[in-house]
Every structure is written in structure tokens, then in C-alpha cells.
C-alpha positions in Angstrom: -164.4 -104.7 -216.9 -165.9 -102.2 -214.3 -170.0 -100.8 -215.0 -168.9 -97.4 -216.6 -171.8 -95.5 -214.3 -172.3 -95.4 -210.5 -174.5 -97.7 -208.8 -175.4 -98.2 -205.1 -174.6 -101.2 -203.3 -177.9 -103.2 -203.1 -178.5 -102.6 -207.1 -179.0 -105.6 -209.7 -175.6 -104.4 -211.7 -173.7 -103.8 -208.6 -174.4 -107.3 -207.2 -173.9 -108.9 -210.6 -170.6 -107.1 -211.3 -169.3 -107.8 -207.7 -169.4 -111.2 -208.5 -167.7 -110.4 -211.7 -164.6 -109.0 -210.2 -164.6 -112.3 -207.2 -165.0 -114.7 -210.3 -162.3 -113.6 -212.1 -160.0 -113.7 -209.2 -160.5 -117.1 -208.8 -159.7 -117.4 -212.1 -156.5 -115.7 -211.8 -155.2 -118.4 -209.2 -155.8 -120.7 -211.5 -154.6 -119.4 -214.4 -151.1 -118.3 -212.1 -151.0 -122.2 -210.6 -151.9 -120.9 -207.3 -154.2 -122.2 -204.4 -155.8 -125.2 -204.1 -157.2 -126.2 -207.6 -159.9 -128.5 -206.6 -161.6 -125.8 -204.2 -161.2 -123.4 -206.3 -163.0 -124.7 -209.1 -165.9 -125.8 -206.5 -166.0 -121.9 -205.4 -166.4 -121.1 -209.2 -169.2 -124.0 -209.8 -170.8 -122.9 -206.5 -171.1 -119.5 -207.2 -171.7 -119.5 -210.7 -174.5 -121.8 -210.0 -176.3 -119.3 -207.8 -175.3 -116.7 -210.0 -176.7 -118.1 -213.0 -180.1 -119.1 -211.2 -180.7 -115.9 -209.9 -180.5 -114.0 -213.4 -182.7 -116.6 -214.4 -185.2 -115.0 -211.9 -184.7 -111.7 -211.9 -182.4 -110.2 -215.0 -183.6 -112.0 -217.6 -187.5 -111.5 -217.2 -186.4 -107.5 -216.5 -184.9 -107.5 -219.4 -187.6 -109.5 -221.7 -190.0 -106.7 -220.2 -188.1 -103.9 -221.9 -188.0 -105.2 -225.2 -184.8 -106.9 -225.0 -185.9 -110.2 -225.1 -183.6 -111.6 -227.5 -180.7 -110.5 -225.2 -182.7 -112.5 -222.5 -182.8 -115.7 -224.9 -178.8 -114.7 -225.7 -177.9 -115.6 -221.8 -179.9 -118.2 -221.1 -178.2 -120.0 -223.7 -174.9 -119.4 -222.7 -175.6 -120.2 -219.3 -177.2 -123.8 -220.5 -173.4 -123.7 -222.0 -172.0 -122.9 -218.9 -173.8 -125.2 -216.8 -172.8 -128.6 -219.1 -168.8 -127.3 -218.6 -169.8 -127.2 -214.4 -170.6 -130.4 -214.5 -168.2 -131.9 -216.4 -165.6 -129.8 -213.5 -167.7 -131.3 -211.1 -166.9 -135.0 -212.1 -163.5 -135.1 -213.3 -160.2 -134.9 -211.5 -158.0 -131.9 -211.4 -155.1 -132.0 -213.9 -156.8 -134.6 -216.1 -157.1 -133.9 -219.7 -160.7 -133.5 -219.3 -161.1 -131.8 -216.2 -158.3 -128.5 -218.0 -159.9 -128.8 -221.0 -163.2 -127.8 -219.4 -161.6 -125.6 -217.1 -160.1 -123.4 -220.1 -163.3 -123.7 -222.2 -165.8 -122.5 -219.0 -163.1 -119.6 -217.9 -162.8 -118.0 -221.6 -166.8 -118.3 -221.7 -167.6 -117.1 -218.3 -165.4 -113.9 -219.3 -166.8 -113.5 -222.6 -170.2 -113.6 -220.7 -169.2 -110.9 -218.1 -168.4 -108.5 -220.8 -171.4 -109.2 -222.7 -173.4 -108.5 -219.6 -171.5 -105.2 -218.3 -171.4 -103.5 -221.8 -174.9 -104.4 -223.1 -177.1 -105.6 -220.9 -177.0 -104.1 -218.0 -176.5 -100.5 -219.1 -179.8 -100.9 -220.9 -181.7 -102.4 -218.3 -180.4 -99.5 -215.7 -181.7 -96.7 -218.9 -184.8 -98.6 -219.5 -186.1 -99.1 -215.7 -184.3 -96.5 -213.5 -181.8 -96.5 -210.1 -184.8 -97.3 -208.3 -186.2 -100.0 -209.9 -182.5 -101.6 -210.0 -182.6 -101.2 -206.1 -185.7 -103.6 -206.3 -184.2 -106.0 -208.8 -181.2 -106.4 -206.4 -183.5 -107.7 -203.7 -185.6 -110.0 -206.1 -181.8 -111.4 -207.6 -180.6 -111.8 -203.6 -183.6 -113.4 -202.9 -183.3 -116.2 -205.7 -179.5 -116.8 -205.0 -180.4 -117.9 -201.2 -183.0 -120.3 -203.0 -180.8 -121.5 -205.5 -179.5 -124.9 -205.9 -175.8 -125.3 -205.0 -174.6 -127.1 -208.0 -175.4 -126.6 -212.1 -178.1 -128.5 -213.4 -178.4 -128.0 -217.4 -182.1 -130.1 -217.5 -183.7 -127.9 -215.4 -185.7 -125.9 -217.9 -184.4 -122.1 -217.5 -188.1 -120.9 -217.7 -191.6 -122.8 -217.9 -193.5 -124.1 -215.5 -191.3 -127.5 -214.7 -188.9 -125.7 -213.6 -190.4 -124.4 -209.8 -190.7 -128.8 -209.2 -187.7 -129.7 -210.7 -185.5 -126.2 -209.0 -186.6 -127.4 -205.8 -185.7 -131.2 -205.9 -181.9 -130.2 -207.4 -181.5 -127.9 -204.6 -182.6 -131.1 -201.9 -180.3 -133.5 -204.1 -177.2 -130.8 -204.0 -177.3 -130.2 -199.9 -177.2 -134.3 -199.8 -174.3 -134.0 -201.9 -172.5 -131.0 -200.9 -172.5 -132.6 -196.6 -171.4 -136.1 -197.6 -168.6 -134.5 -200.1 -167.1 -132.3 -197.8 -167.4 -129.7 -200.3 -169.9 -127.2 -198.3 -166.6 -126.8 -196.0 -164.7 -125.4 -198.3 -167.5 -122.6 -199.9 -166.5 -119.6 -197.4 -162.7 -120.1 -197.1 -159.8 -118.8 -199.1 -158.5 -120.9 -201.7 -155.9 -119.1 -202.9 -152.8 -120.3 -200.9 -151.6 -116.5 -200.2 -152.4 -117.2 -196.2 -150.2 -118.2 -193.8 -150.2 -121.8 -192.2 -152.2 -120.2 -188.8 -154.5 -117.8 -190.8 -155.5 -120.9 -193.5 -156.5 -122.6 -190.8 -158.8 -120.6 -188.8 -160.5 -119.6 -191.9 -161.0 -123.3 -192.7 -162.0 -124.2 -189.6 -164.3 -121.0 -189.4 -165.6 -121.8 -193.3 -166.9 -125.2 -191.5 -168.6 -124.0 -188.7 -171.1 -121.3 -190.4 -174.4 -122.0 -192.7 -173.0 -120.3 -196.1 -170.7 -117.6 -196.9 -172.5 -114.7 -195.5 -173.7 -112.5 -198.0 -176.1 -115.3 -199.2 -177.7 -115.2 -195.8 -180.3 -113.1 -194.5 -179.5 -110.8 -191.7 -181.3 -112.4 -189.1 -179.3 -115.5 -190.2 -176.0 -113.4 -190.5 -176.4 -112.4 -187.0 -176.3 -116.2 -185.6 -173.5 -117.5 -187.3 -170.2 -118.0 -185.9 -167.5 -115.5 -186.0 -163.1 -115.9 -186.6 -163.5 -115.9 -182.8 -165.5 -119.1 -182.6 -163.7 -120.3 -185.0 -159.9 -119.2 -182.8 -162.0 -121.4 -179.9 -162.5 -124.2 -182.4 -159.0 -124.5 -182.9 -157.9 -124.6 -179.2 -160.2 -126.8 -178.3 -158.6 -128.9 -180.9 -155.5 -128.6 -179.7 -156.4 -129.3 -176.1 -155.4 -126.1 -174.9 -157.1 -123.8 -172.5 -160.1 -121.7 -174.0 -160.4 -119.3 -171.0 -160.3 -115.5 -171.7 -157.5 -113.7 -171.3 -156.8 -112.6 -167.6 -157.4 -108.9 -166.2 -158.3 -106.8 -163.5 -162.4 -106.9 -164.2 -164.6 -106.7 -167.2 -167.9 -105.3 -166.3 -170.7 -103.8 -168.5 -171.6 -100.3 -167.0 -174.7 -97.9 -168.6 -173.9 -94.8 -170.3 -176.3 -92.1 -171.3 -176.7 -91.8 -175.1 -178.6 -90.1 -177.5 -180.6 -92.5 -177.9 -181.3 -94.0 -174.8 -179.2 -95.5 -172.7 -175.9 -97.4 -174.0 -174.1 -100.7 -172.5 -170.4 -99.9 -172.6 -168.1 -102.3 -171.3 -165.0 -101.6 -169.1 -162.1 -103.8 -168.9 -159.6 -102.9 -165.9 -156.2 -103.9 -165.5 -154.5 -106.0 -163.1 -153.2 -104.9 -160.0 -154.1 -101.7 -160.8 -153.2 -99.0 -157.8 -154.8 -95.4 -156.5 -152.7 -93.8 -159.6 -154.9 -93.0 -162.2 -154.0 -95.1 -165.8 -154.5 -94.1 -168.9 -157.4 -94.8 -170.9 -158.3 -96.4 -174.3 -161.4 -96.5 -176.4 -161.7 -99.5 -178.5 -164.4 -99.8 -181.3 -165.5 -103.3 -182.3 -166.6 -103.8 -185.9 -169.1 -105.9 -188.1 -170.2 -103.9 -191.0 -172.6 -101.5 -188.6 -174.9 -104.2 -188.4 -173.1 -107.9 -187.1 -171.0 -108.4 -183.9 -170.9 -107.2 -180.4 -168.3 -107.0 -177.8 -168.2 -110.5 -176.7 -166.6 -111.0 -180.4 -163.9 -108.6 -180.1 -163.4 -109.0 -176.5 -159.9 -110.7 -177.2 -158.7 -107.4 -178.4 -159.7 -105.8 -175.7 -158.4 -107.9 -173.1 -155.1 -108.3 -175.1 -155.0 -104.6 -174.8 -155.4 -103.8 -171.2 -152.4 -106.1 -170.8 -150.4 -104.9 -173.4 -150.5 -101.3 -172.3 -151.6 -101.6 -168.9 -154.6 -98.8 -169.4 -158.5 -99.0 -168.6 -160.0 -100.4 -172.0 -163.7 -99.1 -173.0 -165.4 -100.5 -175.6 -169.2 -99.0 -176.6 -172.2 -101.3 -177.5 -173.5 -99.3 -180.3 -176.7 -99.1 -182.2 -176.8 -101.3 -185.0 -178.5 -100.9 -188.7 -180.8 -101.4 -190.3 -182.8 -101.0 -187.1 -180.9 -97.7 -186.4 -179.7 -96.4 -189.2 -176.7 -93.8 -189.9 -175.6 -91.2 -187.6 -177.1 -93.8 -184.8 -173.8 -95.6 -184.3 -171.2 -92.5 -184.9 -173.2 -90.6 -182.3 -173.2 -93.0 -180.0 -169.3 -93.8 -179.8 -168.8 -89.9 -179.7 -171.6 -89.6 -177.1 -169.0 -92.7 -175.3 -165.9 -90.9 -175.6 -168.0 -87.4 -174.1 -168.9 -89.4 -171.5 -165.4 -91.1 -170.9 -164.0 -87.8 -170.8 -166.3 -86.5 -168.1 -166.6 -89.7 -166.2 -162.3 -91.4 -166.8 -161.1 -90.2 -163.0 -164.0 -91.9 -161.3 -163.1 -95.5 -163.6 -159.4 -94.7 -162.6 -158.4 -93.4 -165.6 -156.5 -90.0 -166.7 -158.8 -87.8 -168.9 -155.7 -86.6 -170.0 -154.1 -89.5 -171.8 -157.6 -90.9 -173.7 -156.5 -92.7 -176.8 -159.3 -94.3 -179.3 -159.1 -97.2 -181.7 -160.6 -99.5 -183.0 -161.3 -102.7 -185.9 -163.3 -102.4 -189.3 -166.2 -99.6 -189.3 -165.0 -99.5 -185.6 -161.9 -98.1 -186.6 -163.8 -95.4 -188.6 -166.1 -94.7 -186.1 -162.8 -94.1 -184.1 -161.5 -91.5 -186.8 -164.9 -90.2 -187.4 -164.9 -88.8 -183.7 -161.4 -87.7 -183.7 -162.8 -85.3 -186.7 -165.9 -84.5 -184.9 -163.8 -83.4 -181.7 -161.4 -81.0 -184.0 -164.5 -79.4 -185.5 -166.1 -78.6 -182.2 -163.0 -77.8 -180.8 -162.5 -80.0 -177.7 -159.7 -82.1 -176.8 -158.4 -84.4 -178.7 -157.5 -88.5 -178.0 -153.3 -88.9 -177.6 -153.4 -91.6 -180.3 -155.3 -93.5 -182.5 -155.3 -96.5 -184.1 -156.8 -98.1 -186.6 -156.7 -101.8 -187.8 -158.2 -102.7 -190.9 -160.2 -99.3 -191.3 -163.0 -98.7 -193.7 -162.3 -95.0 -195.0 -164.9 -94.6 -197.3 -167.6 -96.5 -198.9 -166.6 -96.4 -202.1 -165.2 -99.5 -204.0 -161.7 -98.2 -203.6 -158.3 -99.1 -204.4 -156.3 -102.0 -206.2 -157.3 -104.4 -203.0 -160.9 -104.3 -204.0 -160.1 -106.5 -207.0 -156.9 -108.7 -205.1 -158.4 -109.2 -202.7 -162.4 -109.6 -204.1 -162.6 -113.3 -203.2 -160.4 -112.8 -199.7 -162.0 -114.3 -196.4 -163.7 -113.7 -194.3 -164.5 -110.2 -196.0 -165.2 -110.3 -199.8 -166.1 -107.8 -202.1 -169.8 -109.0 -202.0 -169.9 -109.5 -198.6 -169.1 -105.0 -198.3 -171.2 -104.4 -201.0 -173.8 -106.6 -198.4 -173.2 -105.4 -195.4 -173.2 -101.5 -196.8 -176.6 -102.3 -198.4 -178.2 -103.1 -195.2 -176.3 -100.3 -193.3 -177.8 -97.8 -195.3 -180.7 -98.7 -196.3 -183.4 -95.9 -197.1 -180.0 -93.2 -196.1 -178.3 -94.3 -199.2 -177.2 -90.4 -199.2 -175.3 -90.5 -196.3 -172.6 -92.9 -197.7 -170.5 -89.7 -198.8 -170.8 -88.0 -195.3 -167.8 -87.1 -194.1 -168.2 -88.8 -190.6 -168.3 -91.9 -193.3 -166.1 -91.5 -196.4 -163.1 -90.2 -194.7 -161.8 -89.7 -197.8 -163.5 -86.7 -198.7 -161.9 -85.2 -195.7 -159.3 -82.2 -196.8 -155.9 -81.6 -195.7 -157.3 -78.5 -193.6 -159.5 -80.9 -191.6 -157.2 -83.6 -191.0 -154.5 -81.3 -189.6 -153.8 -81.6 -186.2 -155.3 -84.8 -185.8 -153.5 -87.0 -183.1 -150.3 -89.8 -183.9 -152.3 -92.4 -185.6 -151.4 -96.1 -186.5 -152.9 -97.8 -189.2 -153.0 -101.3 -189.0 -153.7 -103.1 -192.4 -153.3 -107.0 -194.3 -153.2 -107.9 -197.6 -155.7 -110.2 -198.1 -158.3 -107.8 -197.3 -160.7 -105.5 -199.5 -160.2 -102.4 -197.7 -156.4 -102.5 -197.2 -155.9 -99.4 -200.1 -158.6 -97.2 -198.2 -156.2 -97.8 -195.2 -153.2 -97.0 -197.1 -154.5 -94.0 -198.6 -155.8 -92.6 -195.4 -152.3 -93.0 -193.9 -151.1 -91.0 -196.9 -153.6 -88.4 -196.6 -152.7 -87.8 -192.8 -149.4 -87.5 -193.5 -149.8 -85.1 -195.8 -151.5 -82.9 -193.7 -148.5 -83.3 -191.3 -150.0 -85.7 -189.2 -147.8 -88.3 -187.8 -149.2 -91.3 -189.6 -147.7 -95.0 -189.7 -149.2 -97.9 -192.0 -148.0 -101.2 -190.8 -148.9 -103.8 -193.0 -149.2 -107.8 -191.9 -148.7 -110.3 -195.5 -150.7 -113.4 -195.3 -153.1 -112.7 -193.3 -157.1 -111.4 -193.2 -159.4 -108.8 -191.8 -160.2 -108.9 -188.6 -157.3 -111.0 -187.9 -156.4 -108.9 -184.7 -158.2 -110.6 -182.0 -157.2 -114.3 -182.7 -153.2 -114.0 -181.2 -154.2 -117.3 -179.1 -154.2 -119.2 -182.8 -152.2 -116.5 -184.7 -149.0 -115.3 -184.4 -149.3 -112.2 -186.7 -152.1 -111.3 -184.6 -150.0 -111.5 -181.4 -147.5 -109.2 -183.2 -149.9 -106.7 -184.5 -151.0 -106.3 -181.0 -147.7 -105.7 -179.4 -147.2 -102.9 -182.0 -150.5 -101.4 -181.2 -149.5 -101.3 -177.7 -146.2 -99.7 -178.3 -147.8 -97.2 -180.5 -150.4 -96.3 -177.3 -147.6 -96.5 -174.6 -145.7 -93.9 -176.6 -148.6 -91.3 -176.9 -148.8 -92.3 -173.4 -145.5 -91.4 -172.4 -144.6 -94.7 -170.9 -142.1 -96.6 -173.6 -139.6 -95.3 -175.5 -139.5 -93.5 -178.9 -137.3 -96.9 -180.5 -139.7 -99.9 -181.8 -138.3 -102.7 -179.7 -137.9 -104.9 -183.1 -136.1 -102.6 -185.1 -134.6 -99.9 -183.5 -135.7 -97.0 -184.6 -139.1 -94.7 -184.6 -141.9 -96.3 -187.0 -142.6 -93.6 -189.8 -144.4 -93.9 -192.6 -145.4 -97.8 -194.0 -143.8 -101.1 -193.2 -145.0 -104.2 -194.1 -144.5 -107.9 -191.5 -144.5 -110.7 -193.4 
């Protein structure tokens, strides 16, 4: 089921149905024999455990104090159902008699539960109390989840006043458990077996090295946890091979004048670069508008300068919630201004400036080649595009495929938009934003564009759609897509092969618009037009 009504990202029923949509993907692998049975069944107990504790604290009172406290009673008791069957998934062995029977019994439940709960419940609760007080019960729900015990526990009482003693010694009891198990490894990877060999493993390894999944964290704790990259040095050091960046000409932070004060932009140069000016690329790192810098996508980067020979410039921007929307936008168009004025003295041509970039850096990337054609200045050769967020809206088939993908799930968007737009909620449908919105007449004339996308990744319709969209309005558009692999895969071609291809094509694409490789794709043959997918 889907909530039959809008909501905004940070709402109770938002949250609530996000987690929906993820648990019933993981039911689906189990249902279809797929994945790894054991973890996905602790991915289920673990988040139904934290889902059930936080409507504990924060639907069921809401709806008790609207007259609806029979429906309150109604869920509790099915979650004291629910809870028994976790237990009994916890203990036994996958494929025993007892451990499907369970399995079959809590899946049919769960379902008949998220229905309940999407039809009745939380309809009535959004009519009774309002958007805004909805916005408020999303942060009290939040809030209990990253308090919540980690495994089910049917004897603590749901309500009463045993329950704060006994909530806070299960939650003790289930870290003890979870670190000499193993199983807190496995909460933030993908269990579904529809990775390949490489990408499996970096998401393992990277599922190992951070706190939680992130959307359970706060976002100062978001913002110290490791990133795919750590987890692509992990893995080398592993393997006893060299961890050293990638080699180029220089990599130096310079200070660019912004509207907001000054920005950091770094500058990556190639090697053995002459007098003769290069051409000149603008790559956008991503992270939701409010995770990352460049020394997480400086692989990209790097692998870029190489790959294409040109000067690579990637901006620092403002973050949220600190800075909220247009900060971010104007500051990687106040970059490219700046690179345009400023290219010749770096070494660069101002006439052969192509953007790109990875995430909401890639549609920060389109978002200025719009801004450009409505102001009427020059335009970048090329773009590119690598798994691009084109509108903020939960859209597309891949937004329930690939719900409980790694490392970007459907919670952790609805997360990361939350806190992006907080107190601008209106601004999600700007056009600078939800690219979508964008008509033929204003895409026209945009530059040869590359979209890069994978499909184990939320956002890989948006990117397909957007590639339909230019070429429709007679852009020249190409969708490449990479099976078996996740977002923000591009940056880890040291560990991943896919990623090492992607780039390559990337590079060709740019060289092109460049006018420094020829029209044929090296693997193929012939011009790329229109979609292909690598697998």
C-alpha cells in the first residue's frame, strides 16, 4: 500500500510508511529465495524492533489522545504478537521447520498490520491533529527509534511505568548481544544477493565499520561516520595493496568568492601539463546537502583528471541544515561564474567547461546548466550526471526495488531531505530542485548530457526519466546503466571494477564534447544514444 495523501518527508506517516515499503522488500527476497536468509531476517527483527518501540512512544499515545484509543490498544496487541514470532526467528535456524513456520506467520502479520495502519490509523491521526503536528510526531517517533532496543522483547510492558527500567536494561542486554553475535555487522548492508562479488563486499565491509545504518543517527553523528570510501581503503588495506591517492599534477584548495562568504574550492591539475591551455571540468560531490566533503569524493576527481586529461574543480559548498536551500545551488553556480572568469589563469580553456557531478551533486550540476540558459550565458560542453537526484519526490519503480538498497535506502532520502529542508519545506518543488517540473521549452538546448545510473539504487527512475525528458526536448541524452551495483559507487574503481568502467565512459563522454576522442565508444563501436545497461 502507499498513504493515499501527500506528506512531507520528516512526518509520522511518511516515516512509518517508508519503513513499510523497505519491510516488504525484504520480504520479497525471502519470499523469491533470494539473499542471504539469515541476515535478512535479522534486518527484519532489527527494524521491526525499533519500529515497533517507537509507535509505542509516539503513535500510539497520539492516537489514544484523539479518541482512538481502542485502535491504540488494537496495535499494541499485535505488536506483543509480533514480537513472540521475532524471537522465536531470533533463536531458531534458517530452513528449520520452526524457524519458516514463524517466518510465514510474522510476514502475513506484519503485512496485515501495515495495511491496518495506512488505511485507518494514520489517515485519522493526520485529520485529527494536522501536517504540522505530524511534522512534530516524526521527530518524537525518530527520537525513540535511536533509543530503542535492537532486538524484540515481548515482557517489556508496552505502557506503564516498568517499562522506562526494564526498556533501558534490554537495550544494554541487546548491544552485548548484537557485538559478540556478529549480527550488528550485518544491520547496514544489502542482503539481497543482487550485488556483485566487489560491490557485496565494500558494502559489508563498510556496514562493519559505521555506528548504525544512518538514518537512525543524529546528524552530528551521521557526519562522523565512515563513508564507501573508507570502507574502498578498508578493503585495500586488507589486501595489502597500496592506499595512496591516485597520482596527478597537484591538488590544492584555492578561495573563491561566494555569496555567502568566501568558498574553498579545490583544484586538481593534471600531469605534465604544458603552456596549452586544457580543458576544464566541474565536478559536484554529493551527500544528501548535508554529509560529505571533497576528501570523500576525491577518487572521482582524481580518476577524472587522468581520464580526460583536463583541470578538475570541485566546490566546497554550504551544507544544510545550517544553510539551508538556495545556499548550496548558489554557491556551485557562483563556482562555475567564477571558473569561467578565472579558467585561463588555472590553465584552463573557458571555452571547453564541462560540469558534473554525483548524487544532489549531480543536480546541483543540472540545476546550473538551467540557471545559465535562463540568464542567457554560455553554456558547459557536457554534463554528466551519475546517480542524479531529479526531484524530491518519491519517484519511480526503483523507490520500492530498491527501498532496502545500500548504502542509500528509501529512509535514509526521506532522512537526509528532512534535514535538508527543514523550515523551507516549500522549496522542494523549485525547479533548481525537482528537475522534473522542468518543461521541454527549458530543457532545450541544454548541453550533451550523460546520465550515469545503477540498479540497486532509489533514485535510478528519476535518472531515467530525466534522460527521457532531455531527449525529448532534443537534447542529446545517454542513460548508461551499471546492474549490480549501488549509489555512489563511482569513486571506489581501486575495489570495483564497474566503477573503473563507469569512469572510462564518463571520460569518453567529456573528451568527446571536448573534441579530443572520437565519435565511436571504444567498447562497442558505435556513438552511445539513448540507454544501455553494463552488467
Amino acid at each position: 500500500m502507499t498513504l493515499p495523501y501527500a506528506t512531507l518527508p520528516g512526518d509520522l506517516d511518511h516515516l512509518i510508511a517508508d519503513e513499510h515499503v523497505v519491510a516488504n522488500r525484504l520480504f520479497e527476497h525471502l519470499e523469491a529465495g533470494r539473499g542471504d536468509r539469515r541476515m535478512l531476517v535479522d534486518q527484519v527483527s532489527y527494524g521491526r524492533a525499533l519500529h515497533a518501540d517507537a509507535e509505542e512512544e509516539a503513535l500510539y499515545p497520539a492516537l489514544a489522545e484523539i479518541g482512538a484509543a481502542a485502535d491504540a490498544e488494537e496495535g499494541r496487541d499485535e505488536h506483543q504478537a509480533l514480537k513472540r514470532l521475532l524471537v522465536l526467528l531470533d533463536h531458531a535456524d534458517p530452513g528449520t521447520h520452526e524457524f519458516e513456520r514463524a517466518l510465514n506467520e510474522l510476514i502475513g502479520g506484519i503485512r496485515h498490520h501495515i495495511e491496518k495502519e495506512e488505511r485507518e490509523f494514520l489517515p485519522a491521526l493526520r485529520r485529527a491533529v494536522g501536517a504540522e503536528e505530524m511534522g512534530r510526531l516524526g521527530e518524537r517517533y525518530l527520537a525513540a527509534k535511536r533509543s530503542a532496543p535492537a532486538r524484540s522483547h515481548p515482557t517489556v510492558p508496552p505502557t506503564g511505568r516498568r517499562r522506562g527500567l526494564m526498556h533501558v536494561a534490554a537495550g544494554f542486554m541487546d548491544k552485548v548481544r548484537d557485538r559478540v553475535s556478529g549480527r550488528s555487522n550485518v544491520l547496514a548492508t544489502d542482503a539481497s544477493w543482487l550485488l556483485d562479488t566487489q560491490a557485496q563486499r565494500i558494502l559489508d565491509t563498510w556496514s562493519r565499520l559505521v555506528l548504525a545504518p544512518y538514518e537512525l543517527l543524529t546528524l552530528e553523528q551521521a557526519r562522523q561516520q565512515p563513508s564507501l570510501a573508507d570502507a574502498a581503503m578498508e578493503i585495500l588495506q586488507q589486501d595489502g595493496r597500496p592506499t595512496d591517492p591516485e597520482e596527478v599534477g597537484s591538488a590544492a584548495d584555492v578561495s573563491v568568492p561566494g555569496p555567502g562568504g568566501d568558498l574553498v574550492v579545490r583544484v586538481y591539475k593534471p600531469l605534465g601539463q604544458t603552456s596549452d591551455p586544457v580543458p576544464v571540468v566541474m565536478w559536484v560531490h554529493g551527500g544528501g546537502w548535508i554529509l560529505f566533503t571533497n576528501d570523500d569524493y576525491d577518487a572521482s576527481c582524481r580518476a577524472l583528471v587522468n581520464r580526460t586529461g583536463a583541470i578538475v574543480v570541485s566546490p566546497e559548498y554550504r551544507k544544510a541544515p545550517e544553510h539551508v536551500f538556495p545556499a548550496a545551488h548558489e554557491d556551485v553556480l557562483a563556482t562555475y561564474r567564477w571558473l569561467r572568469t578565472n579558467a585561463t589563469g588555472l590553465g584552463g580553456d573557458p571555452s571547453r567547461i564541462a560540469v558534473g557531478g554525483e548524487g544532489v551533486g549531480a543536480n546541483m550540476a543540472a540545476a546550473t546548466c538551467g540557471q545559465l540558459k535562463q540568464a542567457g550565458e554560455p553554456l558547459p560542453v557536457a554534463q554528466v550526471l551519475v546517480c542524479p537526484l531529479t526531484t524530491t519526490a518519491q519517484y519511480g519503480a526503483s523507490m520500492r526495488d530498491a527501498a532496502d538498497a545500500r548504502p542509500l535506502n528509501r529512509p535514509l532520502l526521506s532522512w537526509m531531505i528532512m534535514h535538508a529542508f527543514r523550515g523551507v519545506t516549500d522549496s522542494l518543488t523549485d525547479p533548481r530542485v525537482d528537475l522534473l517540473s522542468l518543461s521541454a521549452q527549458g530543457l532545450a538546448g541544454l548541453p550533451p548530457t550523460l546520465i550515469v545510473t545503477t540498479d540497486r539504487d532509489v533514485l535510478q527512475s528519476q535518472g531515467d526519466e530525466w534522460c527521457a525528458r532531455l531527449e525529448a526536448a532534443g537534447v542529446q541524452a545517454t542513460s548508461v546503466r551499471y546492474a549490480g551495483v549501488m549509489h555512489d559507487f563511482f569513486g571506489l574503481a581501486a575495489v570495483l571494477d564497474k566503477a573503473a568502467h563507469a569512469q572510462e565512459e564518463v571520460a569518453l563522454h567529456l573528451r568527446q564534447a571536448f573534441g579530443e576522442a572520437p565519435a565511436a565508444h571504444p567498447l562497442d563501436g558505435a556513438p552511445m544514444r539513448g540507454a544501455k545497461v553494463i552488467g
